[in-house]
Backbone of each chain as ProteinMPNN parsed JSONL, in Angstrom:
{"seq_chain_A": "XXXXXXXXXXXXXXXXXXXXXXXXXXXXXXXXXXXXXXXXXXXXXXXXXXXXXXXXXXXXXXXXXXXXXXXXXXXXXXXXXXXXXXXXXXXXXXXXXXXXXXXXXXXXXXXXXXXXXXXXXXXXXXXXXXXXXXXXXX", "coords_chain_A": {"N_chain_A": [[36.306, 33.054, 44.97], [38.336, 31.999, 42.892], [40.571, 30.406, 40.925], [42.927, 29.67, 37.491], [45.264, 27.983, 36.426], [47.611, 27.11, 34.645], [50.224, 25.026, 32.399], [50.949, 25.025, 29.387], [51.531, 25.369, 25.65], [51.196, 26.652, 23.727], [50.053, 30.018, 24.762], [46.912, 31.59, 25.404], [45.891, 34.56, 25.426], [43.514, 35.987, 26.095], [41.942, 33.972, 27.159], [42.4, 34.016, 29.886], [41.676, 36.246, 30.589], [39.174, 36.147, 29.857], [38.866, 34.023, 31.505], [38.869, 35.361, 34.499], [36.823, 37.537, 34.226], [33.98, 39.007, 35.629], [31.041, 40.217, 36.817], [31.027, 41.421, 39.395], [33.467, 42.33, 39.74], [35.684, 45.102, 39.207], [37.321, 45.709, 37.867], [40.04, 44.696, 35.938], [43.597, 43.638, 36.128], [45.983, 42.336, 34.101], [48.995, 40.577, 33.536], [51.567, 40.559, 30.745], [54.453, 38.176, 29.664], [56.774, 38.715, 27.805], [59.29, 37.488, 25.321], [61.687, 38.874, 25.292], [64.119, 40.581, 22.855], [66.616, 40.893, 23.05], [69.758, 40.496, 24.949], [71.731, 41.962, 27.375], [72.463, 43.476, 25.299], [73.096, 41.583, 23.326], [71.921, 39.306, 20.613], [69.051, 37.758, 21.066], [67.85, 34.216, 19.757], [66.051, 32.433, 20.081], [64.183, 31.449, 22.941], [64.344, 28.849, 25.66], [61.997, 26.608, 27.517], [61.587, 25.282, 30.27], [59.956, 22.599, 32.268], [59.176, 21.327, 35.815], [56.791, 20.082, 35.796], [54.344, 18.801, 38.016], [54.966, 20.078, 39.909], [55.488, 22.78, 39.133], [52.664, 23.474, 38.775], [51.13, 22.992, 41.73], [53.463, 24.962, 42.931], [52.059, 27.278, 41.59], [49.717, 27.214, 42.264], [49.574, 28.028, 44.955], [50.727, 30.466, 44.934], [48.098, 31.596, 44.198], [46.706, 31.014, 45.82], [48.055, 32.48, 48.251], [47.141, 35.337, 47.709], [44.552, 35.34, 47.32], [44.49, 35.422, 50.211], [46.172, 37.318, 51.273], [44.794, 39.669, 49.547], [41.447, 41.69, 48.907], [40.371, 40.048, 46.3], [39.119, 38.645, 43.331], [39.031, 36.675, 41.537], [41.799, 34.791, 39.657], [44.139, 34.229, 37.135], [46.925, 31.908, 36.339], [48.989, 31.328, 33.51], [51.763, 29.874, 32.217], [54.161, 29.095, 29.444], [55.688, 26.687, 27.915], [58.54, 24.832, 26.138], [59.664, 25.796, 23.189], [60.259, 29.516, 22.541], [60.07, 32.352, 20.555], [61.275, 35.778, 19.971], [58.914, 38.271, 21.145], [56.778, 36.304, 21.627], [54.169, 35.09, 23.8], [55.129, 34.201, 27.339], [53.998, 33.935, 29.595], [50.839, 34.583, 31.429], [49.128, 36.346, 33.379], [46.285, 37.523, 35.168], [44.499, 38.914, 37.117], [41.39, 39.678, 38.529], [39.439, 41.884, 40.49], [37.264, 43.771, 43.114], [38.173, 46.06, 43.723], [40.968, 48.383, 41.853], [43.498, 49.061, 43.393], [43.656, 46.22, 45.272], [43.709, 44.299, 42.409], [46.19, 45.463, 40.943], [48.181, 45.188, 43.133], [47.832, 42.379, 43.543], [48.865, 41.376, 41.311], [51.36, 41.985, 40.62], [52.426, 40.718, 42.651], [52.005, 38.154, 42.279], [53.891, 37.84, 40.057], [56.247, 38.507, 40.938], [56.487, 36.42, 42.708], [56.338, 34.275, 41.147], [58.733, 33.988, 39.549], [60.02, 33.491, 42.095], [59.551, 31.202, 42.998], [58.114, 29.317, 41.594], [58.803, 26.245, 39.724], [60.217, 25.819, 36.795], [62.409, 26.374, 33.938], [64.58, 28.606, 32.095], [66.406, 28.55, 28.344], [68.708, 30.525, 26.755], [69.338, 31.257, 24.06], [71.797, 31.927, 21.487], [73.877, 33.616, 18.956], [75.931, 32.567, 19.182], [75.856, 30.107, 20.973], [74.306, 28.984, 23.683], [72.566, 29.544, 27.108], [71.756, 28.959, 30.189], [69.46, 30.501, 32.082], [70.689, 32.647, 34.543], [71.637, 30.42, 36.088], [74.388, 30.734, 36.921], [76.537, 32.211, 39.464]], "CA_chain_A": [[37.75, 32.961, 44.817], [38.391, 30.836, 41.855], [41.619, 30.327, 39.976], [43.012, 29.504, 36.431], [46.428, 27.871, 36.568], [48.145, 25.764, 33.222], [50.958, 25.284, 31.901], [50.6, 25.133, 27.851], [52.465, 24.813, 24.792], [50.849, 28.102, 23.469], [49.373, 31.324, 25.778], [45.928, 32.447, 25.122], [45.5, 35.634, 26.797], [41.96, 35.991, 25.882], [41.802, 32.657, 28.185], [42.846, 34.208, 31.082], [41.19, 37.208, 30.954], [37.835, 35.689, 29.718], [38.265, 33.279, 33.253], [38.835, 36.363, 35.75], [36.256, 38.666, 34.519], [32.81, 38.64, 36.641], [29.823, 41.23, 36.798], [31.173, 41.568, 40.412], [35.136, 43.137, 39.303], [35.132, 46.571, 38.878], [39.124, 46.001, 37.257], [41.209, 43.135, 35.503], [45.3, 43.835, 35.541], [46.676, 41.765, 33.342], [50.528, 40.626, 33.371], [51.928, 39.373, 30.167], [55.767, 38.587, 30.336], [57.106, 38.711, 26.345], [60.495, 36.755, 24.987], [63.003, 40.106, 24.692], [64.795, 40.148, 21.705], [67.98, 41.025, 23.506], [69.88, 40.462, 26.584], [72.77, 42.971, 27.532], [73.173, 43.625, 23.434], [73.197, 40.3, 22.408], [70.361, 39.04, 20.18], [68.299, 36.647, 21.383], [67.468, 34.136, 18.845], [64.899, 32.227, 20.698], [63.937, 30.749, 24.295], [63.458, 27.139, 25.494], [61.296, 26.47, 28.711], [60.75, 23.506, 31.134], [58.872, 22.646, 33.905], [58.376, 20.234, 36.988], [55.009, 20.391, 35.77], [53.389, 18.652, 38.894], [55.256, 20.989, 41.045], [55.031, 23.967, 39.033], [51.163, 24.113, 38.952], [51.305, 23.257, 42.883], [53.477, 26.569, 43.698], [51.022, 28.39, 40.934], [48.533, 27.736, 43.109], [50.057, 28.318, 46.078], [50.773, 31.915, 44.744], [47.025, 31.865, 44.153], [45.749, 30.932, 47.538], [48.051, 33.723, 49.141], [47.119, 36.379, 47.008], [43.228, 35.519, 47.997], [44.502, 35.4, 51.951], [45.995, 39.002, 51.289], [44.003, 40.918, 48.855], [40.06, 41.243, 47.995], [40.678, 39.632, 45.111], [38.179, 37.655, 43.246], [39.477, 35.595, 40.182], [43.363, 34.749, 39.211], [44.811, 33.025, 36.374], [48.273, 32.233, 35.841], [49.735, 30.615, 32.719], [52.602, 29.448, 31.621], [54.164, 27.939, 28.545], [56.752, 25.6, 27.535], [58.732, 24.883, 24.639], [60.793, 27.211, 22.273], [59.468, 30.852, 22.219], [60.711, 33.224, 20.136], [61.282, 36.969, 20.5], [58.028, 38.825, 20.631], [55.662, 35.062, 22.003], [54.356, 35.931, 24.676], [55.881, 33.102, 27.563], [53.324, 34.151, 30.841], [50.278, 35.576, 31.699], [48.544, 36.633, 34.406], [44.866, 37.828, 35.167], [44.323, 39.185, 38.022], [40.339, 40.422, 39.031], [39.132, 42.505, 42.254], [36.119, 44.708, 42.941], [39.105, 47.769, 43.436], [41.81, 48.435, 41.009], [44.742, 48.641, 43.944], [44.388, 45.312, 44.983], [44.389, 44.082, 41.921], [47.786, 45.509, 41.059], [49.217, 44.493, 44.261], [48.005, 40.778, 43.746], [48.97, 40.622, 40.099], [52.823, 42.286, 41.28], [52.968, 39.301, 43.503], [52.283, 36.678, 41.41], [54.395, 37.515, 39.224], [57.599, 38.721, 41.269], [56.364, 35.396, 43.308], [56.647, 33.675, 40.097], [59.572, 34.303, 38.987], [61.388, 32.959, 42.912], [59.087, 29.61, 43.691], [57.668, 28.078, 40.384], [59.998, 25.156, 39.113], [60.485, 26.512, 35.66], [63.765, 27.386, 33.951], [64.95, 29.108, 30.483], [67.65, 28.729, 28.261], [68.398, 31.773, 25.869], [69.523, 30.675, 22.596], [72.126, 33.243, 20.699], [74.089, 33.081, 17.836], [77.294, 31.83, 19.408], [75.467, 29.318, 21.583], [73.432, 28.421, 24.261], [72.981, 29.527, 28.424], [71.031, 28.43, 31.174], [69.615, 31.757, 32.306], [70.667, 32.478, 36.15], [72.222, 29.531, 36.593], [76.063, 30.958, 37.626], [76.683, 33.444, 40.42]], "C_chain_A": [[38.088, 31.718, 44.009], [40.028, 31.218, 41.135], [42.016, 29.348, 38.623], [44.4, 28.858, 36.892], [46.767, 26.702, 35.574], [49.783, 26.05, 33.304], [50.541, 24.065, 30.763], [51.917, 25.233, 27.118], [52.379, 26.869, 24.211], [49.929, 28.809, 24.702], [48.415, 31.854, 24.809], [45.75, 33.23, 26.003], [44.485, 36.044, 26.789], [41.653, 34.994, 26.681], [41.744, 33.217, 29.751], [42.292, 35.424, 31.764], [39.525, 37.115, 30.577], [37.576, 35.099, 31.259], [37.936, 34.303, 34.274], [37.45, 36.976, 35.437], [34.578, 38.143, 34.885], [31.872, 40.225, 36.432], [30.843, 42.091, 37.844], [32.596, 42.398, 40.483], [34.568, 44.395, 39.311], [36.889, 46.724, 38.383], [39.541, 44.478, 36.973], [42.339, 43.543, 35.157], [45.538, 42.341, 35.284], [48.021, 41.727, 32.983], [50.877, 40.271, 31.532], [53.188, 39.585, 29.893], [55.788, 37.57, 28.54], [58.371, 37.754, 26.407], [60.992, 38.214, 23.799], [64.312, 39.563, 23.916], [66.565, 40.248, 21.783], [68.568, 40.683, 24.923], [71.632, 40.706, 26.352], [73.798, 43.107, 26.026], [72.939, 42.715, 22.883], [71.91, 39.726, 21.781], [70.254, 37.749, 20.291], [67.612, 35.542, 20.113], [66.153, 33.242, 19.295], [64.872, 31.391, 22.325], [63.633, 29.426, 24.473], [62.795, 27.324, 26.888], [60.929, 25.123, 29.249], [60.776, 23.946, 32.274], [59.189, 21.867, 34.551], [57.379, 19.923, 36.832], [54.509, 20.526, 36.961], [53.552, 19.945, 39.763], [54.814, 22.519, 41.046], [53.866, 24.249, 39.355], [51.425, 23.971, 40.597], [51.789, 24.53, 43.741], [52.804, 27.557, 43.071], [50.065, 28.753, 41.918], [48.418, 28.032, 44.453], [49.951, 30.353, 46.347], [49.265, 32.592, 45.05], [46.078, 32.3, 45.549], [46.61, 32.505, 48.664], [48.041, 34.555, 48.33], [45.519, 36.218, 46.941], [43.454, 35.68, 49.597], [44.901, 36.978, 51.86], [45.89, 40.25, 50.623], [42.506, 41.294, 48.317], [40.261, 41.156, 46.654], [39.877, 38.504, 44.529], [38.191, 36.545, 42.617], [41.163, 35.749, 39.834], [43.279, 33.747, 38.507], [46.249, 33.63, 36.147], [48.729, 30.922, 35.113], [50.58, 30.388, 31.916], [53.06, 28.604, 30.416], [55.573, 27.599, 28.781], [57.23, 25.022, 26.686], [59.63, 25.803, 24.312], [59.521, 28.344, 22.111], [60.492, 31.412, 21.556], [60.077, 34.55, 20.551], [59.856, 37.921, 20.198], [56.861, 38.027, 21.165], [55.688, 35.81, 22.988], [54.72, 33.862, 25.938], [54.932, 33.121, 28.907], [52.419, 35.093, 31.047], [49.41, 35.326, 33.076], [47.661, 37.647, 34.868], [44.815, 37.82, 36.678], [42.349, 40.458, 38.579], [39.445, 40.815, 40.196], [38.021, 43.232, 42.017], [36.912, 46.341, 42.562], [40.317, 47.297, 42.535], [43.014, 48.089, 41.762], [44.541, 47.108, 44.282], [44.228, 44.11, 43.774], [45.783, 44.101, 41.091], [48.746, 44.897, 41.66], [49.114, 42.851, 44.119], [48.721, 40.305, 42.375], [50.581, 41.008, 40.101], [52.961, 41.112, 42.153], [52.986, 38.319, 43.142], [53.498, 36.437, 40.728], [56.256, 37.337, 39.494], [57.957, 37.081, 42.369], [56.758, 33.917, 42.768], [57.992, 32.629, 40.298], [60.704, 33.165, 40.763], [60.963, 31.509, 43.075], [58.746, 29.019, 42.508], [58.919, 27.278, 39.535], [60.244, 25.318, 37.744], [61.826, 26.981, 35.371], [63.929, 27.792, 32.187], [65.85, 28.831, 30.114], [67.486, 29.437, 26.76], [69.733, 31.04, 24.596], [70.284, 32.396, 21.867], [72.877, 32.443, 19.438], [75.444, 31.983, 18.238], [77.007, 30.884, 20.458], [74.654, 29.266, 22.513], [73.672, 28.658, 26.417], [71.528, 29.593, 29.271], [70.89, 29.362, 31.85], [69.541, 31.919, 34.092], [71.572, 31.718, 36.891], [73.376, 29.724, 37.626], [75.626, 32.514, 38.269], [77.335, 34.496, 38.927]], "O_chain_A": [[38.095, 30.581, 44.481], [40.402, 32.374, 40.937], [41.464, 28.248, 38.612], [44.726, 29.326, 37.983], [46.297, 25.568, 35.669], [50.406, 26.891, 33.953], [50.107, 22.921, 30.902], [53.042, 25.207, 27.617], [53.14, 27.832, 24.306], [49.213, 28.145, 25.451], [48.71, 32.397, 23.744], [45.497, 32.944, 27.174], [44.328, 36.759, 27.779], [40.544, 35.316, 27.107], [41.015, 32.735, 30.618], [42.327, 35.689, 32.965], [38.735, 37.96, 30.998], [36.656, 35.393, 32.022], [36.878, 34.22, 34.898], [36.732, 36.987, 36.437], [34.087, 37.094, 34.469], [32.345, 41.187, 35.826], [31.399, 43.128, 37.481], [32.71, 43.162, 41.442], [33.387, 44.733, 39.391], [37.542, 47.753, 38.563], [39.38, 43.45, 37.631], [42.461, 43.887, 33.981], [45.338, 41.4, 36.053], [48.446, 42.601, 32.228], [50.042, 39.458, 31.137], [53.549, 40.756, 29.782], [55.266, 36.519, 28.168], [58.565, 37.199, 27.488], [60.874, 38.512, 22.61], [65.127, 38.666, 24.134], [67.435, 39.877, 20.996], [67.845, 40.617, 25.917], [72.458, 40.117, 25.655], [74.987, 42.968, 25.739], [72.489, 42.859, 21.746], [70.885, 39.696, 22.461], [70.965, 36.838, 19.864], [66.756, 36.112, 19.437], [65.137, 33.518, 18.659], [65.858, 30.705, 22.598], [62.867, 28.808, 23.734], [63.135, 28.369, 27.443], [60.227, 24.211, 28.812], [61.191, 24.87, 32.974], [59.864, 21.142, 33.821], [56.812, 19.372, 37.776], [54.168, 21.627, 37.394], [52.655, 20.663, 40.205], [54.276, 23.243, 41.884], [53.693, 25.169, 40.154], [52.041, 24.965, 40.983], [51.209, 25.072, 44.681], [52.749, 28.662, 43.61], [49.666, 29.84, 42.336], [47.359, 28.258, 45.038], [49.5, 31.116, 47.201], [49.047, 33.59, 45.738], [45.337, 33.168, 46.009], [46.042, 33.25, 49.462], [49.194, 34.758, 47.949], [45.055, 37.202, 46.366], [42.485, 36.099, 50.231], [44.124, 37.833, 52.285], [46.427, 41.344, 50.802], [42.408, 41.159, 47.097], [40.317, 42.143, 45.92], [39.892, 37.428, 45.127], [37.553, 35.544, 42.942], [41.662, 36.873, 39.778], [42.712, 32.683, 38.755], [46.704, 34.755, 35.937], [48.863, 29.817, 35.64], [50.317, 30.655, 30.744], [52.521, 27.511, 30.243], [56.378, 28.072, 29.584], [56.361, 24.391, 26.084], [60.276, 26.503, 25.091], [58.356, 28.191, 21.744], [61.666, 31.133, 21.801], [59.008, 34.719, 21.137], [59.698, 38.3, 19.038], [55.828, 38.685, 21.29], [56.461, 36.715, 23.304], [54.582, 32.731, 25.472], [55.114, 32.054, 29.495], [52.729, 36.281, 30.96], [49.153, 34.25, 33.617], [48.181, 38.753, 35.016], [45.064, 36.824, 37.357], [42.325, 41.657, 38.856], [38.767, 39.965, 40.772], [37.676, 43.419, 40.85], [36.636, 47.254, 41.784], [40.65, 46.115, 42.444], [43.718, 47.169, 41.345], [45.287, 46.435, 43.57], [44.592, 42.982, 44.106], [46.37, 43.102, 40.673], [49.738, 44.304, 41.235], [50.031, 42.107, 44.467], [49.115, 39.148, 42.229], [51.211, 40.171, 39.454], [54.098, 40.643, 42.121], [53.806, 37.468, 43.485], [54.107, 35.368, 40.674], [57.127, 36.685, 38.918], [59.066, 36.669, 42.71], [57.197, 32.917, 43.336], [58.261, 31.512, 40.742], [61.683, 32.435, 40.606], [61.814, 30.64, 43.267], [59.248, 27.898, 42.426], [59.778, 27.823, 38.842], [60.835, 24.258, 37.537], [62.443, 27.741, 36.118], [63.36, 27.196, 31.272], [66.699, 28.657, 30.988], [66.649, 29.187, 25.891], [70.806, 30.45, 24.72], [69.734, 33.491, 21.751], [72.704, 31.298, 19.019], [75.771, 30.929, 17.693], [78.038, 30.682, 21.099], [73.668, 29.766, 21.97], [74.605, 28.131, 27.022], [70.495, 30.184, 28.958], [71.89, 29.614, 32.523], [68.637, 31.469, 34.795], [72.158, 32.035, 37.926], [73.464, 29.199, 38.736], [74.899, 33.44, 37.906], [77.645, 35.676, 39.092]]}, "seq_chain_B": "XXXXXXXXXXXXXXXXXXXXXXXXXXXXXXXXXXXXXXXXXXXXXXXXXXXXXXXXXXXXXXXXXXXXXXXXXXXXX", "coords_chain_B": {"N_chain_B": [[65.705, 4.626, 45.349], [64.376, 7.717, 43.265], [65.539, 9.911, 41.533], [65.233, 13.398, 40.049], [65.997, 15.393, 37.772], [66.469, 18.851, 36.552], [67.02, 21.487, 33.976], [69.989, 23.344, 34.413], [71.482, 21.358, 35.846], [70.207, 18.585, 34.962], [71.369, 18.851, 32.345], [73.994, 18.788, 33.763], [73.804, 16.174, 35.152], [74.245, 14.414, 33.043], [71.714, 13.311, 32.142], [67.376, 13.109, 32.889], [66.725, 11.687, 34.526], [67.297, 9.375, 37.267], [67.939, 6.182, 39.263], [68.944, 5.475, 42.446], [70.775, 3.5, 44.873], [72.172, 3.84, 46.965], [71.055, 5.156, 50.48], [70.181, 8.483, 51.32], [69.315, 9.152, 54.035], [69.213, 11.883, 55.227], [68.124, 15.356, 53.495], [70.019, 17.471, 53.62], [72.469, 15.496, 53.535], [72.153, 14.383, 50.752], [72.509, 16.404, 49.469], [74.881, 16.208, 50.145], [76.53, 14.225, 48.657], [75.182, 14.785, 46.293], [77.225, 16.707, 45.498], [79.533, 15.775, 45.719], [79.045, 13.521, 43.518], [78.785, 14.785, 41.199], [80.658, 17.359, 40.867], [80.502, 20.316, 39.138], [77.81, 21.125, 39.797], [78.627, 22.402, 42.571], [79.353, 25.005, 41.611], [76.734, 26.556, 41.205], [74.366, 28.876, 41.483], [72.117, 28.852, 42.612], [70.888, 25.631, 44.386], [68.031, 23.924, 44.983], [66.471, 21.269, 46.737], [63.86, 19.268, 46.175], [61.062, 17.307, 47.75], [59.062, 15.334, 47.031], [57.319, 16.212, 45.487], [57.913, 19.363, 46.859], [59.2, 21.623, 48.225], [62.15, 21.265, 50.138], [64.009, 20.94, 53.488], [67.205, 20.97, 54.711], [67.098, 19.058, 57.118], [65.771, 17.689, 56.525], [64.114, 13.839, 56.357], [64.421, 11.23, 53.968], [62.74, 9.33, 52.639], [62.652, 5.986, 51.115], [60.808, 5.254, 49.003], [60.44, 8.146, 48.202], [60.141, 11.013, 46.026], [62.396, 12.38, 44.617], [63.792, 16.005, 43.828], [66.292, 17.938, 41.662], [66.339, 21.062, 41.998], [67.908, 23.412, 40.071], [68.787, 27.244, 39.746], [66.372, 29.246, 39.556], [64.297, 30.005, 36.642], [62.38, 31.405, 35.963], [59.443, 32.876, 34.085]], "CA_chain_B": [[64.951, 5.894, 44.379], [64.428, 8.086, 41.917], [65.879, 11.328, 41.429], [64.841, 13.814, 38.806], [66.948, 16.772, 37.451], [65.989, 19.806, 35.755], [67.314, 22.596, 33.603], [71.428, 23.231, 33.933], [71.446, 20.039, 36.49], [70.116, 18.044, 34.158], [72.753, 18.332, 31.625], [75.287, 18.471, 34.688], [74.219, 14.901, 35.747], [73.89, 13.463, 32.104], [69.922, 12.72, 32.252], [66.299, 13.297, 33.895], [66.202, 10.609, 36.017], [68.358, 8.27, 37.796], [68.273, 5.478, 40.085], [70.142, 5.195, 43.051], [70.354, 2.089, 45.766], [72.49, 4.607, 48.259], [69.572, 5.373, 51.321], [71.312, 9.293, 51.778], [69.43, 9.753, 55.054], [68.833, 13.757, 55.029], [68.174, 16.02, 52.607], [71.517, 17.689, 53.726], [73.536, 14.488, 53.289], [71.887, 14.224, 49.781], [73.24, 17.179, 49.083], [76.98, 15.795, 49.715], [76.057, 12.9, 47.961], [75.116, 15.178, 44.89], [78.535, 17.738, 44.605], [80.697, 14.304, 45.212], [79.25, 12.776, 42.047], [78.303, 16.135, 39.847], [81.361, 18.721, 41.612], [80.258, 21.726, 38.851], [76.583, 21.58, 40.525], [79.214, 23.113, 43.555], [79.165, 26.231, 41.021], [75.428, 26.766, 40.418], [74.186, 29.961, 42.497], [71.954, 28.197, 44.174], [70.943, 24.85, 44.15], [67.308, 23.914, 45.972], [65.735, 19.715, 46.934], [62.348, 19.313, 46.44], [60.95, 16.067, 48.142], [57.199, 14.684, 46.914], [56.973, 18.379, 45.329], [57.638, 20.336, 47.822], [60.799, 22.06, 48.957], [62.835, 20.24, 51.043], [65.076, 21.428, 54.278], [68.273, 20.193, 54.869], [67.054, 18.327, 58.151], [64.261, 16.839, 56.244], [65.088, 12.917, 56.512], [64.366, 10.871, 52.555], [62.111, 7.524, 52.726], [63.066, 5.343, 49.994], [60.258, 5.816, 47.955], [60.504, 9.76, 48.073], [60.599, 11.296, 44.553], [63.626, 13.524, 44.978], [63.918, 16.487, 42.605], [67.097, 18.613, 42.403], [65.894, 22.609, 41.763], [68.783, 24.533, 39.547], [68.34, 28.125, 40.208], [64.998, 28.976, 38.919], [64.427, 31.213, 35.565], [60.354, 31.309, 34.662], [58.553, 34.383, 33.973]], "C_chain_B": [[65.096, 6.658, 43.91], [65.083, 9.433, 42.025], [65.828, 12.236, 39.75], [65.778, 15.181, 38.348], [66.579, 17.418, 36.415], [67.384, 20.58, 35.156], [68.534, 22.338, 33.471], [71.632, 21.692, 34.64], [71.545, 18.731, 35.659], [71.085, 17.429, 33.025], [74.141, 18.112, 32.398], [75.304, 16.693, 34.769], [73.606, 13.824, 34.396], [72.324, 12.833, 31.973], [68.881, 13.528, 32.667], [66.135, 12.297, 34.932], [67.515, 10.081, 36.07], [67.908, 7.565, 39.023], [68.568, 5.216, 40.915], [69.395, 4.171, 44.208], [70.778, 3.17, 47.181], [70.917, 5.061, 49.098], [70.73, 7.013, 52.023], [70.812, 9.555, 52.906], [68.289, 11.444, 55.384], [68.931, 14.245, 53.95], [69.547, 16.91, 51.905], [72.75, 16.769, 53.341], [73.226, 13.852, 51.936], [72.515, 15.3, 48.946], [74.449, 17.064, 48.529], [77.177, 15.322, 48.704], [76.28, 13.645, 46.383], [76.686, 15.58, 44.595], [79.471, 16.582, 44.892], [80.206, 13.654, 43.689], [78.884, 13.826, 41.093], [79.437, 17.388, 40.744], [80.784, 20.022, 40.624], [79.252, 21.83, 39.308], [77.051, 22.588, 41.999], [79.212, 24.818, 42.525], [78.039, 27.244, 40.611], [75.61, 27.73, 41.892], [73.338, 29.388, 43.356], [70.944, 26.622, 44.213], [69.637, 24.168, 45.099], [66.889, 22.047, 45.812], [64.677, 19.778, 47.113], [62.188, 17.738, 46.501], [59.637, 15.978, 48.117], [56.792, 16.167, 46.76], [56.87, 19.41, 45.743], [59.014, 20.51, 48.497], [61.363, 21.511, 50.295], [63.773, 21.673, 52.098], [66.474, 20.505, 54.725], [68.152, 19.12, 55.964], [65.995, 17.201, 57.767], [64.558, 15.234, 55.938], [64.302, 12.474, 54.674], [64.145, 9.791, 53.045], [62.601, 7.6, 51.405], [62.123, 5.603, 48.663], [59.619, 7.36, 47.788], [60.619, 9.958, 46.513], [61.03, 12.548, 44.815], [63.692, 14.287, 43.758], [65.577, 17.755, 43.178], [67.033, 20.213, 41.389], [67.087, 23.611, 41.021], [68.255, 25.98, 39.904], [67.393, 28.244, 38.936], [65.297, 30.158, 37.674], [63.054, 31.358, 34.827], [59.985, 32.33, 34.83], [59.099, 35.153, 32.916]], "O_chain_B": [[66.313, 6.811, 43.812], [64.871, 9.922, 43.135], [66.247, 11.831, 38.666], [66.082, 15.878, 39.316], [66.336, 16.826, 35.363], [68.512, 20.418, 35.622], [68.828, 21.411, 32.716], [71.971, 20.812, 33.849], [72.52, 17.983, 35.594], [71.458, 16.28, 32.788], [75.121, 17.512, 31.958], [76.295, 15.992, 34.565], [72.859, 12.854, 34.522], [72.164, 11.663, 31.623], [69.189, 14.701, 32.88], [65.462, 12.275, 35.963], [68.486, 10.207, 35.323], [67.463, 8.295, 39.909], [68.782, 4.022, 40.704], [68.201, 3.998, 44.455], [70.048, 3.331, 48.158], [69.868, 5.255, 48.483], [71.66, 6.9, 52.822], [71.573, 10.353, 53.453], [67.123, 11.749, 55.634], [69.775, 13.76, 53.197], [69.982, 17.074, 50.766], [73.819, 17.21, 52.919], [73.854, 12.819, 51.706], [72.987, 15.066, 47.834], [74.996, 17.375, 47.47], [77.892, 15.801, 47.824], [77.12, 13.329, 45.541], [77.35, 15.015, 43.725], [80.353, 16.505, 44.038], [81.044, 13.351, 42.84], [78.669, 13.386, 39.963], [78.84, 18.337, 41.254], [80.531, 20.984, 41.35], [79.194, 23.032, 39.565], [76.236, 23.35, 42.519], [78.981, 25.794, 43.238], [78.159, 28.298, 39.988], [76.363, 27.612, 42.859], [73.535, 29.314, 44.568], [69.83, 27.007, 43.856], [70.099, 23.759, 46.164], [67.049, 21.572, 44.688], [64.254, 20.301, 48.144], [62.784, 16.956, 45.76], [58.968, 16.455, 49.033], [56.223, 16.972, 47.497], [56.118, 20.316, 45.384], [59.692, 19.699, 49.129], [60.755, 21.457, 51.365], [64.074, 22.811, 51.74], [66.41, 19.313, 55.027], [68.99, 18.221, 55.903], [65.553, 16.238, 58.393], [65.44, 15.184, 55.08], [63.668, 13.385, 54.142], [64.939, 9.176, 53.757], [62.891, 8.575, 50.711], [62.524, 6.027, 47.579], [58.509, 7.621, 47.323], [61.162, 9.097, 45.821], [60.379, 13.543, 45.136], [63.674, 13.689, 42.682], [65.886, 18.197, 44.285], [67.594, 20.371, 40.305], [67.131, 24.731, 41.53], [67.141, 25.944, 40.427], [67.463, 27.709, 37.829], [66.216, 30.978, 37.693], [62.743, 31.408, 33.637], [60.216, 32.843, 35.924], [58.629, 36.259, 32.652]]}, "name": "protein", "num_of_chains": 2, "seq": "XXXXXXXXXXXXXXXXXXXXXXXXXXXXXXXXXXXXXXXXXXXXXXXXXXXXXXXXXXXXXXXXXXXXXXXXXXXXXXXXXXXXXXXXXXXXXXXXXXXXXXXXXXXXXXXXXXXXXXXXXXXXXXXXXXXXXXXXXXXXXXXXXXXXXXXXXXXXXXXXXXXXXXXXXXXXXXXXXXXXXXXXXXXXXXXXXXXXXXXXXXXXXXXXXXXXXXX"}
């Protein structure tokens, strides 16, 4: 039970899926979460991203450790970048390798929906008529 | 001690860091502390304290040299 966990400027996903894979797998799901070129019509012209760093990696690997407590699951990486992305970069990936295929699904669905509520990370989406802090307002 | 601010926060309270001499006590009474000197952070959906990197509870008390962070609602992935 080994894990991968960064946060980077650029995403190699050949990185992440080179760390997970083992003789011993018999499956590697692979997340990777893009920068959509729209959001409700409006075109996206590009993304910014920051971190907590320390913190973020801390709940990365938090994700990590329960997602070895409840799934045979053998190898996880999850990495993040930071910076301006544009539409099409990719902004997160996640490597997920098991001996069975379900749970790696189920662990690499949890990382990511796990992600997305505990890692200190935030966006702000860049359009033509300015600039919003995505989430932020009820 | 120190307090660090991320994301919309951040530009709410003019900076990343700041200073303060006030000793707020609780995590909860840091809270006050914040929407008295930043009131639009009272508008954010939801607004979390992380204390020595690690999510804070409102009962949780703040030593002086704590490194206080204040969590805008989150947006990574």
């Amino acid at each position: 039970m080994e894990s991968l966990i960064k946060i980077v400027s650029d995403i190699q996903t050949e990185e992440a899926i080179r760390f997970v894979e083992s003789p011993g797998s018999g499956g590697v799901v692979t997340f990777i979460g893009t920068v959509r070129n729209q959001t409700k019509g409006k075109p996206v012209l590009k993304l910014f991203f920051e971190s907590y760093e320390p913190m973020a990696i801390l709940e990365m690997e938090k994700i990590a450790q329960q997602a070895f407590e409840q799934w045979d699951v053998q190898r996880i990486a999850i990495i993040h970048a930071i910076g301006e992305k544009l539409p099409g970069e990719e902004v997160v990936v996640i490597a997920v390798a098991a001996p069975h295929r379900g749970a790696a699904f189920s662990a690499c669905q949890y990382a990511i929906d796990t992600l997305k509520e505990t890692v200190p990370i935030w966006k702000q989406e860049f359009f033509e008529d300015g600039a919003v802090w995505v989430a932020a307002h009820p | 001690m120190k307090i660090m601010f991320f994301g919309i926060a951040k530009e709410l309270a003019g900076g990343a860091t700041l200073e303060i001499t006030e000793k707020p006590g609780t995590v909860g009474q840091f809270r006050e502390w914040l929407i008295r000197q930043y009131p639009a952070m009272r508008e954010l959906r939801k607004v979390m304290i992380a204390v020595n990197k690690t999510y804070a509870t409102d009962e949780q008390t703040i030593a002086d040299d704590d490194e206080i962070a204040v969590i805008p609602p989150l947006s990574g992935g």
